[in-house]
N, C-alpha and C positions, 0 to 999 in steps of 0.2 A: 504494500500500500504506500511506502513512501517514492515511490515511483514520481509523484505527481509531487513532489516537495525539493525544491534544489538541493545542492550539496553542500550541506554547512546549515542548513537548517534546522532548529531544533522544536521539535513539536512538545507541546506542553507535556505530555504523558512520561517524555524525558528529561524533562527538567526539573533539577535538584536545587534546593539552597544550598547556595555557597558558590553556582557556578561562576564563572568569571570568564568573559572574553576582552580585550582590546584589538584597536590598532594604533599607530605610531605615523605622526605628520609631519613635516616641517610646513609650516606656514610662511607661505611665500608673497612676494608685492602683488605677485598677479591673484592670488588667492582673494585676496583683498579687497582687488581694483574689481574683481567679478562679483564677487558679493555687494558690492557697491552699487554695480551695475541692475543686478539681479533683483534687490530689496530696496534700490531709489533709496536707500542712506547713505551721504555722499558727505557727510559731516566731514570735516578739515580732518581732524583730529586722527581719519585713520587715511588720509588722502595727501597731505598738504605736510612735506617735514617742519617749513619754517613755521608755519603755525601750530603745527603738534610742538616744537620747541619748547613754547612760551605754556603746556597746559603743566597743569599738576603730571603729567605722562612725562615730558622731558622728551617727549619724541613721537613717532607715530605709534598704533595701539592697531590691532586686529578688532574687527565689529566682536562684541561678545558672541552674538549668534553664529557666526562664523563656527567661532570655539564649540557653542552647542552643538551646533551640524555635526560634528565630529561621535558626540554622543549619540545622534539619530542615524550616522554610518552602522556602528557598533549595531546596534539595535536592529535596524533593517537589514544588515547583510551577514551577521555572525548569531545574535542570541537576542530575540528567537533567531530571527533573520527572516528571510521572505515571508511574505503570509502575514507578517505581525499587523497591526493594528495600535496606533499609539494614542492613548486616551487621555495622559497628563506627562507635565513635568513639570519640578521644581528648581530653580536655577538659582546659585549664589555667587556671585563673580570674586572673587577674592585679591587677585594681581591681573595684571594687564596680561596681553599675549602681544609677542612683537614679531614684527617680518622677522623671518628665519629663526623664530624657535622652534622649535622640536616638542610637539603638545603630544602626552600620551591617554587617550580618551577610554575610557572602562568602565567596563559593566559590570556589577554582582549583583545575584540574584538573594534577596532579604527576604522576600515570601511570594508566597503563591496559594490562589484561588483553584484547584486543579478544575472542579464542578462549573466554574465561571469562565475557563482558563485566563483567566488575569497573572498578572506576574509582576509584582513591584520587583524596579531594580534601585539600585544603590550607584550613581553614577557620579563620577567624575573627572576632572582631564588636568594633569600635573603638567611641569617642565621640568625636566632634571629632580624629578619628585617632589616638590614645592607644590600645593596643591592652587588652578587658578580659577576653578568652579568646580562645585559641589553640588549635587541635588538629589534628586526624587524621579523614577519613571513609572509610570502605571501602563503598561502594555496586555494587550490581548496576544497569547500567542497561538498560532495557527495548531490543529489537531488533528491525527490522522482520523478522528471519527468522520470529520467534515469534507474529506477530497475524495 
C-alpha cells in the first residue's frame, strides 16, 4: 500500500515521538532577493546594505519567513513529508539570519493524535547551534488507511 506515498514519506501509523528529521542551508543574497520578490516584502533592511548599516542588524538580515520556509521544507518533504497537511505554527525569532549562514532547520516529533492523525512537532533552525527560531507545528500527516 505504500506504493502510492513517495520515498521519504512517513505515514502517521509510523510515526514515533522522539523522531527527528532536518536539513542544512546556506542562505544566500539570491535566496533573499527571491523571497522578496515572491512575498512583495522588499523592506531595506534585508535588500539595501547601507541602510541595513544604520539598523539595530548592523547589516542586512534574511526575511524571518525565509528562515520558516526552511521548517515547512523539513515538514513537506522529510516528516511526514508528502501528503502532510499543515494546520498551525508557532514562530519565535530569536537572532537575525545573515546572507551566507549556514541555518540548520529540525523537526521532533513531541506528540501525536494517531485517531486524528495530527502530529505536533517541536521545530527549530540554529546556526553553528545558537538557536534563531523556535516554535510549534501542528500537522496532519498522511495515512496508509487513506491512498
Amino acid at each position: 500500500m505504500l506504493d502510492n506515498f513517495p520515498r521519504g514519506t512517513i505515514c502517521i501509523e509510523d510515526i514515533e515521538i522522539g523522531m527527528t528529521r532536518h536539513l542544512m542551508k546556506q542562505v544566500t543574497d539570491r535566496d533573499i532577493e527571491l523571497f522578496a520578490e515572491v512575498s512583495t516584502d522588499r523592506n531595506p533592511v534585508h535588500l539595501d546594505d547601507d541602510y541595513a548599516q544604520d539598523t539595530i542588524f548592523e547589516g542586512r538580515i534574511a526575511h524571518g519567513m525565509l528562515t520558516a520556509g526552511l521548517i515547512s521544507a523539513v515538514i513537506g518533504e522529510q516528516l511526514p513529508g508528502h501528503g502532510t497537511v499543515y494546520l498551525g505554527q508557532t514562530l519565535k525569532f530569536l537572532a537575525p539570519v545573515r546572507p551566507g549562514d549556514m541555518v540548520r532547520a529540525e523537526v521532533e516529533v513531541i506528540d501525536m493524535d494517531i485517531a486524528k492523525r495530527r502530529v505536533t512537532l517541536k521545530t527549530q533552525c540554529t546556526i553553528d547551534g545558537k538557536p534563531v527560531l523556535k516554535g510549534e507545528a501542528m500537522v496532519l500527516a498522511p495515512s496508509r488507511k487513506f491512498d
